[in-house]
Backbone as a chain_set.jsonl record, in Angstrom:
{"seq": "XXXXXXXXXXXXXXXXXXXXXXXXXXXXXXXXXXXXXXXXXXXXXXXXXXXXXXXXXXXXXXXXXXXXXXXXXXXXXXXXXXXXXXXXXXXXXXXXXXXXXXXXXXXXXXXXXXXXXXXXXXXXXXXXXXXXXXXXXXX", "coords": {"N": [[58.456, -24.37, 12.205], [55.823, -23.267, 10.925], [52.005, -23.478, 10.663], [49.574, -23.36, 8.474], [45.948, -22.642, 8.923], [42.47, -22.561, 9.776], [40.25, -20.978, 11.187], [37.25, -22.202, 13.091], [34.928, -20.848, 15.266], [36.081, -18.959, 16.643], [36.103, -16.189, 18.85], [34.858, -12.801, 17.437], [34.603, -9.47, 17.715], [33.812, -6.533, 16.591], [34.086, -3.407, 16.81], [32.822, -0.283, 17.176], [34.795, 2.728, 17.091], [34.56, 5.233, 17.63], [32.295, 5.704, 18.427], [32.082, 3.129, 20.496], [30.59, 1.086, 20.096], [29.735, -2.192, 20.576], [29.462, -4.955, 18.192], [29.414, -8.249, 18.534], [30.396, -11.525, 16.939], [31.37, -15.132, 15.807], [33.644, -16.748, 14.282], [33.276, -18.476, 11.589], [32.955, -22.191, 9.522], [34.951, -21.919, 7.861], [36.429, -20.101, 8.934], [35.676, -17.45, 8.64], [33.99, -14.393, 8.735], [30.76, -12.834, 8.915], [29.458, -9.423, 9.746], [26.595, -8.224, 9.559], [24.369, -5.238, 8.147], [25.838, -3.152, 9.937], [26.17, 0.483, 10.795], [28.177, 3.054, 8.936], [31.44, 3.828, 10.193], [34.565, 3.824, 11.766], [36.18, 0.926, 12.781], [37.331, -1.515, 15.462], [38.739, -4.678, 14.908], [38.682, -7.306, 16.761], [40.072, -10.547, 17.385], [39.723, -13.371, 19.191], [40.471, -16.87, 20.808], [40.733, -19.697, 22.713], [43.819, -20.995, 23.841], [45.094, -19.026, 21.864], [46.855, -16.541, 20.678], [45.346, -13.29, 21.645], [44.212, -11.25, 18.864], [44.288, -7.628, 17.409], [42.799, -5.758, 15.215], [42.661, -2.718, 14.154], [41.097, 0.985, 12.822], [39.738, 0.189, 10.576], [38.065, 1.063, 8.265], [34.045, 1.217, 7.555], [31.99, 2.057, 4.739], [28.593, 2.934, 4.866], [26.47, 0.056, 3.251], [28.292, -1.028, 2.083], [30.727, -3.75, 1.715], [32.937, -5.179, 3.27], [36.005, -6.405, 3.118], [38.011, -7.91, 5.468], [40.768, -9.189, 4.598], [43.205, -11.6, 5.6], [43.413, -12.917, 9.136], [45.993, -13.348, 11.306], [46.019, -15.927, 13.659], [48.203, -16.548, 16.634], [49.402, -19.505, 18.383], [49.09, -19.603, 21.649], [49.933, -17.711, 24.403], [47.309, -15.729, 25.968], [47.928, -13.687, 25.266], [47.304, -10.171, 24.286], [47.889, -8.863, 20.647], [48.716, -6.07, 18.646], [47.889, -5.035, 15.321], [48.906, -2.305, 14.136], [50.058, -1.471, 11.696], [49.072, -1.102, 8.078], [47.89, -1.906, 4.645], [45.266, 0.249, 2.977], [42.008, -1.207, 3.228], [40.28, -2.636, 0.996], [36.907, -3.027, -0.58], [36.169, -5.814, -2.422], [34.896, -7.924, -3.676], [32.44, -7.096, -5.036], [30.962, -4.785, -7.427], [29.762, -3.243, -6.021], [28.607, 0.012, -4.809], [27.857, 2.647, -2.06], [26.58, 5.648, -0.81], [25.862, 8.185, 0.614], [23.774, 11.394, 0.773], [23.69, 14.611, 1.936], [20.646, 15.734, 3.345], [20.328, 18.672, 3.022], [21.09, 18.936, 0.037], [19.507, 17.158, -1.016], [16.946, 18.053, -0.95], [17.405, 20.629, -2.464], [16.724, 19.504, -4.42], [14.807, 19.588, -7.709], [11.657, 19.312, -8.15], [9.197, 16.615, -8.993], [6.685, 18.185, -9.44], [8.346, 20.117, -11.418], [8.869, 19.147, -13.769], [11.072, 17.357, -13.292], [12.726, 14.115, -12.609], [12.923, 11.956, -10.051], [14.937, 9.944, -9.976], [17.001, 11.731, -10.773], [18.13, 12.865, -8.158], [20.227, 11.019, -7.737], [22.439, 11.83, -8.99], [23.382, 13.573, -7.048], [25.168, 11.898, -5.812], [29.08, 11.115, -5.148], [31.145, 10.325, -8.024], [29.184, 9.663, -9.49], [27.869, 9.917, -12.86], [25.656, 11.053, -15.99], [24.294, 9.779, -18.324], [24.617, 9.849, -21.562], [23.266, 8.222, -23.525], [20.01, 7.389, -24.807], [17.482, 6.59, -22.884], [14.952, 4.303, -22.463], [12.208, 4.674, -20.077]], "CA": [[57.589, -24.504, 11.05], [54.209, -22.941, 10.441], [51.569, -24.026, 9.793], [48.172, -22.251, 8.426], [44.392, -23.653, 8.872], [41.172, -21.838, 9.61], [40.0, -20.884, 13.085], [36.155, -21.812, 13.529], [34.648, -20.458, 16.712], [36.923, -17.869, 17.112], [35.215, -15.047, 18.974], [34.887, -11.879, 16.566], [34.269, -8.297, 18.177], [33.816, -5.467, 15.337], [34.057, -2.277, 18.084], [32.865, 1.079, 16.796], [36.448, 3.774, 17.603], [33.778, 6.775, 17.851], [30.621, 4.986, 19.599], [32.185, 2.383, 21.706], [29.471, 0.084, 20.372], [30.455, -3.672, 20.018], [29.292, -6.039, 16.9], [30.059, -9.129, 18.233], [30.3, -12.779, 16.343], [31.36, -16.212, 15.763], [34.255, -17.343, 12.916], [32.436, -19.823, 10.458], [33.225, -23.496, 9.824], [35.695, -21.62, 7.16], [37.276, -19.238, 9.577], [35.112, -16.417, 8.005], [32.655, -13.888, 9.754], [29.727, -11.485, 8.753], [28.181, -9.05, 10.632], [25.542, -7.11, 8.411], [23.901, -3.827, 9.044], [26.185, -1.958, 10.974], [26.241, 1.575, 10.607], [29.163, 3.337, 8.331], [32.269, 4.403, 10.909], [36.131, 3.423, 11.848], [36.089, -0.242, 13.771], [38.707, -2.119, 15.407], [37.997, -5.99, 14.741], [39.482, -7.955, 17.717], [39.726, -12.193, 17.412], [40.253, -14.481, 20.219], [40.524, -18.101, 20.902], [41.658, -20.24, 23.613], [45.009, -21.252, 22.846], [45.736, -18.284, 20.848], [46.561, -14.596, 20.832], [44.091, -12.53, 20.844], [44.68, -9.844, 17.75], [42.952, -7.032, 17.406], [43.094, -4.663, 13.73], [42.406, -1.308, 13.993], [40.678, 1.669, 11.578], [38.817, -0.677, 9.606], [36.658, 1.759, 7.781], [32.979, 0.573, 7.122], [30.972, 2.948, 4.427], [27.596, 2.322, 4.827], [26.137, -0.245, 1.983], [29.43, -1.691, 1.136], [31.338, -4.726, 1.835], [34.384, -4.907, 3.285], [36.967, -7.731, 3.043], [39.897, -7.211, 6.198], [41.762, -10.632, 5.014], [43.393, -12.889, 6.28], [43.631, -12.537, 10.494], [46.53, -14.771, 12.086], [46.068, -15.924, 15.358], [49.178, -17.323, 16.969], [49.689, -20.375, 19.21], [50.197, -18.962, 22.582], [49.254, -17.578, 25.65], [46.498, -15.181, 25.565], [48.476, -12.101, 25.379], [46.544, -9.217, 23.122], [48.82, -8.508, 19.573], [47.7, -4.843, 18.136], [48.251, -5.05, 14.356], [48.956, -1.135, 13.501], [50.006, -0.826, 10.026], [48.035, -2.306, 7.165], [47.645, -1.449, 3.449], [43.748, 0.197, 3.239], [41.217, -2.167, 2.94], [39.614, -2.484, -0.17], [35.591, -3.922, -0.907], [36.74, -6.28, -3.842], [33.677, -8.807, -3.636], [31.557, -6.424, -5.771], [31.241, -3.083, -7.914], [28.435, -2.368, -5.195], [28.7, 1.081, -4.403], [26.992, 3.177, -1.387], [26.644, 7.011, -0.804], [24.848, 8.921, 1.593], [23.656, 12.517, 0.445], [23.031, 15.429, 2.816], [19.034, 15.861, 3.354], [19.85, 19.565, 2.171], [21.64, 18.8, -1.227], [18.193, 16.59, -1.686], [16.142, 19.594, -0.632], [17.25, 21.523, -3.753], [16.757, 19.182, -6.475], [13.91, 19.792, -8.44], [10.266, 17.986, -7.508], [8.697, 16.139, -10.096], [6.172, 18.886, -10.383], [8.967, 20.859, -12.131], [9.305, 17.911, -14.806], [12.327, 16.749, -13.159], [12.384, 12.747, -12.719], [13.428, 11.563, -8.716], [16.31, 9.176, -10.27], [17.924, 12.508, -10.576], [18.906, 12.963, -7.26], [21.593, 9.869, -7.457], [23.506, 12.511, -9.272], [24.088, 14.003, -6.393], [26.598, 11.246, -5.081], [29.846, 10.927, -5.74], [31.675, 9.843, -9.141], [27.87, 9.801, -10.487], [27.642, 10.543, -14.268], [25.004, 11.226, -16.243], [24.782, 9.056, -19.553], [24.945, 10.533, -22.883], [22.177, 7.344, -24.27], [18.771, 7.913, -24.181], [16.911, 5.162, -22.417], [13.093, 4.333, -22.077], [12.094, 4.098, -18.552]], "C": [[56.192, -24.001, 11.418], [53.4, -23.293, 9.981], [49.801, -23.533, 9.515], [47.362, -22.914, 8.322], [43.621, -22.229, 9.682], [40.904, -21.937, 11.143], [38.383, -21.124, 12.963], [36.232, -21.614, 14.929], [35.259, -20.31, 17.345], [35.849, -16.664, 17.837], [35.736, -13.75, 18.245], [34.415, -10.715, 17.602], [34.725, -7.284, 16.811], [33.297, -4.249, 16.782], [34.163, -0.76, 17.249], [34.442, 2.213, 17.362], [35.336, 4.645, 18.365], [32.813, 6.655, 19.073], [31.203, 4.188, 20.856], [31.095, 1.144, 21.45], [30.079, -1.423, 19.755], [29.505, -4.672, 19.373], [29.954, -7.305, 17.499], [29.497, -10.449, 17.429], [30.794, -13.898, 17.021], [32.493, -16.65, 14.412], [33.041, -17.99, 12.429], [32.854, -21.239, 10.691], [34.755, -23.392, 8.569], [36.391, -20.815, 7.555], [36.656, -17.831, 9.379], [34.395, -15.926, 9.056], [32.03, -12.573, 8.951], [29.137, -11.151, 9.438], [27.59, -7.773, 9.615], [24.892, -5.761, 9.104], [24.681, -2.92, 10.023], [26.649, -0.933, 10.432], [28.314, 2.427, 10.014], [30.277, 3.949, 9.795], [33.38, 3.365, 10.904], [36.017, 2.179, 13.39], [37.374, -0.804, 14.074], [37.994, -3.462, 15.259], [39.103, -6.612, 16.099], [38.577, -9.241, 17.603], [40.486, -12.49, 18.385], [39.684, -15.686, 20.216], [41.09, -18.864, 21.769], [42.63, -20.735, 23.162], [45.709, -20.493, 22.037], [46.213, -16.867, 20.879], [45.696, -14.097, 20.518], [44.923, -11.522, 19.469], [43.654, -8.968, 17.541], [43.649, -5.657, 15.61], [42.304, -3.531, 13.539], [42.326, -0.582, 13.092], [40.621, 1.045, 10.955], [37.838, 0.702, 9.229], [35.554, 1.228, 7.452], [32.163, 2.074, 6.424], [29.643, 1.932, 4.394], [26.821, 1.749, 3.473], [27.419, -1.376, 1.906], [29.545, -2.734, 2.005], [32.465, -4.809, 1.922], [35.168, -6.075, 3.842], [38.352, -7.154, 4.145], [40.467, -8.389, 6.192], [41.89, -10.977, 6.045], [43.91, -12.145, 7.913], [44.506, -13.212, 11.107], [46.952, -14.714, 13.26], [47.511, -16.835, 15.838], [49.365, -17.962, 18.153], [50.251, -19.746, 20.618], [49.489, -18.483, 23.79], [48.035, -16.301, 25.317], [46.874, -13.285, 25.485], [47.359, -11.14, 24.352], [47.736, -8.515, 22.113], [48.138, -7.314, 18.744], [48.82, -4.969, 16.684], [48.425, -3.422, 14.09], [49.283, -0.333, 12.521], [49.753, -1.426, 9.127], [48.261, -1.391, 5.883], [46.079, -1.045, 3.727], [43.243, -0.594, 2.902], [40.309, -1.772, 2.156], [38.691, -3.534, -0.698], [35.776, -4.103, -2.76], [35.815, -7.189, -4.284], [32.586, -8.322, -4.89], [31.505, -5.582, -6.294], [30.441, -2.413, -7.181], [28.958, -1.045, -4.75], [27.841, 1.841, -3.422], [27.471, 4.634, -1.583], [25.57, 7.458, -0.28], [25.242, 10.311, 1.373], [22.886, 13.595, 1.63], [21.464, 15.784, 2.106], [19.014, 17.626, 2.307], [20.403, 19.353, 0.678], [20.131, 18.237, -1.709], [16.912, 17.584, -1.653], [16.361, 20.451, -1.996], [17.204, 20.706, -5.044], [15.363, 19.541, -6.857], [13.102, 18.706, -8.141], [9.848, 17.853, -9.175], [7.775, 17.091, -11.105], [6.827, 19.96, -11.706], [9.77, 20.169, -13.288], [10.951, 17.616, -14.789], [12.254, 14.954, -12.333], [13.412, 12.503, -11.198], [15.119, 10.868, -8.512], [17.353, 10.319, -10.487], [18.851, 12.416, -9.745], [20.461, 12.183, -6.991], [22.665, 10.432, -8.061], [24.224, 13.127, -8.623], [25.605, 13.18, -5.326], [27.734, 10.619, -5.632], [30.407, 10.4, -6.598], [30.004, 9.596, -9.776], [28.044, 10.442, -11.711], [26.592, 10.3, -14.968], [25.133, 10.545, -17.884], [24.3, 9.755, -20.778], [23.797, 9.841, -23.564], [21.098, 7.914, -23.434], [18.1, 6.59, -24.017], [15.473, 5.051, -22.229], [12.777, 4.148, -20.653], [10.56, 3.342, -18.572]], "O": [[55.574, -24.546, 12.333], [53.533, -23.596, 8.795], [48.992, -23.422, 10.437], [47.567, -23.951, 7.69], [44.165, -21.185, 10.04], [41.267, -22.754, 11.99], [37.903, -20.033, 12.654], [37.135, -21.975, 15.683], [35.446, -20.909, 18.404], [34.827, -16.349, 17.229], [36.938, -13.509, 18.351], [33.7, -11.193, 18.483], [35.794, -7.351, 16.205], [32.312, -4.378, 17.508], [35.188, -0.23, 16.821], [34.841, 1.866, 18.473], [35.29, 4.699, 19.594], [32.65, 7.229, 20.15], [30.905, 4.481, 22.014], [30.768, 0.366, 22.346], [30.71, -1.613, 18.716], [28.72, -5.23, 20.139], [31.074, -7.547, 17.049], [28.283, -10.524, 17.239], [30.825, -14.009, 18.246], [31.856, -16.901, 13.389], [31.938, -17.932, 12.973], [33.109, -21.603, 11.839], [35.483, -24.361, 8.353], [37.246, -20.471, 6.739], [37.209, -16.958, 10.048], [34.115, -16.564, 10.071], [32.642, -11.602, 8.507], [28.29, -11.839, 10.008], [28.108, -6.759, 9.147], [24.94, -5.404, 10.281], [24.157, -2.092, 10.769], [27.523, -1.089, 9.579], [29.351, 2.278, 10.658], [29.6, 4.669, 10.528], [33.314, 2.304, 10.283], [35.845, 2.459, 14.576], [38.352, -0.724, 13.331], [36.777, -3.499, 15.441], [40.264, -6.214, 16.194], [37.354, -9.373, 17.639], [41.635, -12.088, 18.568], [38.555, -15.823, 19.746], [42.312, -18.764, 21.656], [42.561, -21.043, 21.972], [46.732, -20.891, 21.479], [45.358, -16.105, 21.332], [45.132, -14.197, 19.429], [46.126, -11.275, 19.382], [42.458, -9.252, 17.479], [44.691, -5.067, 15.328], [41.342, -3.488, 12.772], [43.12, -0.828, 12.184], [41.661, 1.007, 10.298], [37.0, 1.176, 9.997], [35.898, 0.306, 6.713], [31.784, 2.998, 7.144], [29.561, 0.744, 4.083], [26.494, 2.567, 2.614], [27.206, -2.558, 1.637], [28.766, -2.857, 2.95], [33.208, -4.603, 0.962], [34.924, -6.592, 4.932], [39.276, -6.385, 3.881], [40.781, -8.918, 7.258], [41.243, -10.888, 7.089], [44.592, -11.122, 7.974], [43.898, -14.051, 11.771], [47.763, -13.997, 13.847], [47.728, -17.871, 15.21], [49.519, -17.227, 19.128], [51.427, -19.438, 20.81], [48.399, -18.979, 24.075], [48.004, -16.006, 24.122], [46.278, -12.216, 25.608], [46.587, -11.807, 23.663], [48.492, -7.692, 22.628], [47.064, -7.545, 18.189], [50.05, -4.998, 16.742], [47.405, -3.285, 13.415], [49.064, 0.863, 12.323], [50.202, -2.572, 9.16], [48.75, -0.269, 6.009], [45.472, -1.742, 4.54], [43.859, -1.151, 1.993], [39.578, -0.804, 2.366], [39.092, -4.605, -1.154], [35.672, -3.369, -3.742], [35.872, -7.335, -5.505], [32.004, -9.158, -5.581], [32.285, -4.857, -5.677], [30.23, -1.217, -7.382], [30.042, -1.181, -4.183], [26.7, 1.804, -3.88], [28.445, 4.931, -2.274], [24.433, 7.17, -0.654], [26.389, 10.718, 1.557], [21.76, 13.406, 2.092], [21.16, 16.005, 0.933], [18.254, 17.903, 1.38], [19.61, 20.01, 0.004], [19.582, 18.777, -2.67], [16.043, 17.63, -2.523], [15.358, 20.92, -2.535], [17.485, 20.998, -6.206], [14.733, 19.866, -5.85], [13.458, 17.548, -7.924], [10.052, 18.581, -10.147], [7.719, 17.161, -12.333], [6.177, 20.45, -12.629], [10.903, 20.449, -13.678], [11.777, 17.614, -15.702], [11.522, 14.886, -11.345], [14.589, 12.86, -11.253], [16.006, 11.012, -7.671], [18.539, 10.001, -10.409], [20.011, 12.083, -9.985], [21.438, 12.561, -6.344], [23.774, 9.918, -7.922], [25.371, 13.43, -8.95], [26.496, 13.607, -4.592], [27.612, 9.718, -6.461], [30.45, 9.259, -6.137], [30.072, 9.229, -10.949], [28.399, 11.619, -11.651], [26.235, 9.139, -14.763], [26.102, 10.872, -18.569], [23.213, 10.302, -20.588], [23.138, 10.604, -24.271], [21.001, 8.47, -22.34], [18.144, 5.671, -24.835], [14.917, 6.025, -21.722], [13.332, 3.173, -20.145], [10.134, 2.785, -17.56]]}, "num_chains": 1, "name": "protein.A"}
């Protein structure tokens, strides 16, 4: 029988693939963990706990801005072996409609400067699924 409950003060590692640079944490008092600010790239998340397997979940994408939910993690009763999770559904930031997008410096280089009565809020057209609204609005 199985039986599921919440891991606080689990140790968390969020490990850049590309960089090599390690994010580490702390579970919560809810099993949860945030680590803010780190730069958009492909992470593996590795949890350990005495008593437990470590697990570690690989290509986690992080775009920069967003929020990204990698469920539920389950650690299993046991010796401290390391368990590599390697096939997942993608992970999808469901928390919010927040959206990020980072535009090359030259794409921003050719928009039009204000002196050429073009308005700065332009530019956000340049990132992806951006549309331009049909209402006319007062600013």
């Amino acid at each position: 029988m199985r039986k599921a409950a919440v891991v606080p003060g689990a140790a968390v590692s969020v490990i850049s693939e590309t960089r090599g640079v390690t994010f580490p944490t702390t579970s919560g008092s809810t099993g949860d963990f945030i680590i803010t600010n780190i730069p958009g790239d492909t992470y593996t998340i590795s949890v350990s706990m005495n008593g437990f397997k470590q697990v570690e979940r690989k290509g986690v994408l992080v775009v920069a801005g967003d929020r990204v939910a990698v469920g539920n993690i389950t650690l299993e009763v046991g010796r401290t072996d390391t368990v590599e999770v390697t096939s997942q559904a993608p992970l999808l930031q469901t928390q919010t409609g927040d959206r990020s997008s980072t535009v090359a410096e030259e794409a921003v280089r050719q928009v039009p400067t204000f002196s050429q009565g073009t308005a700065f809020y332009q530019a956000a057209l340049l990132a992806p699924a951006s549309i331009r609204s049909t209402r006319e609005t007062a600013v």
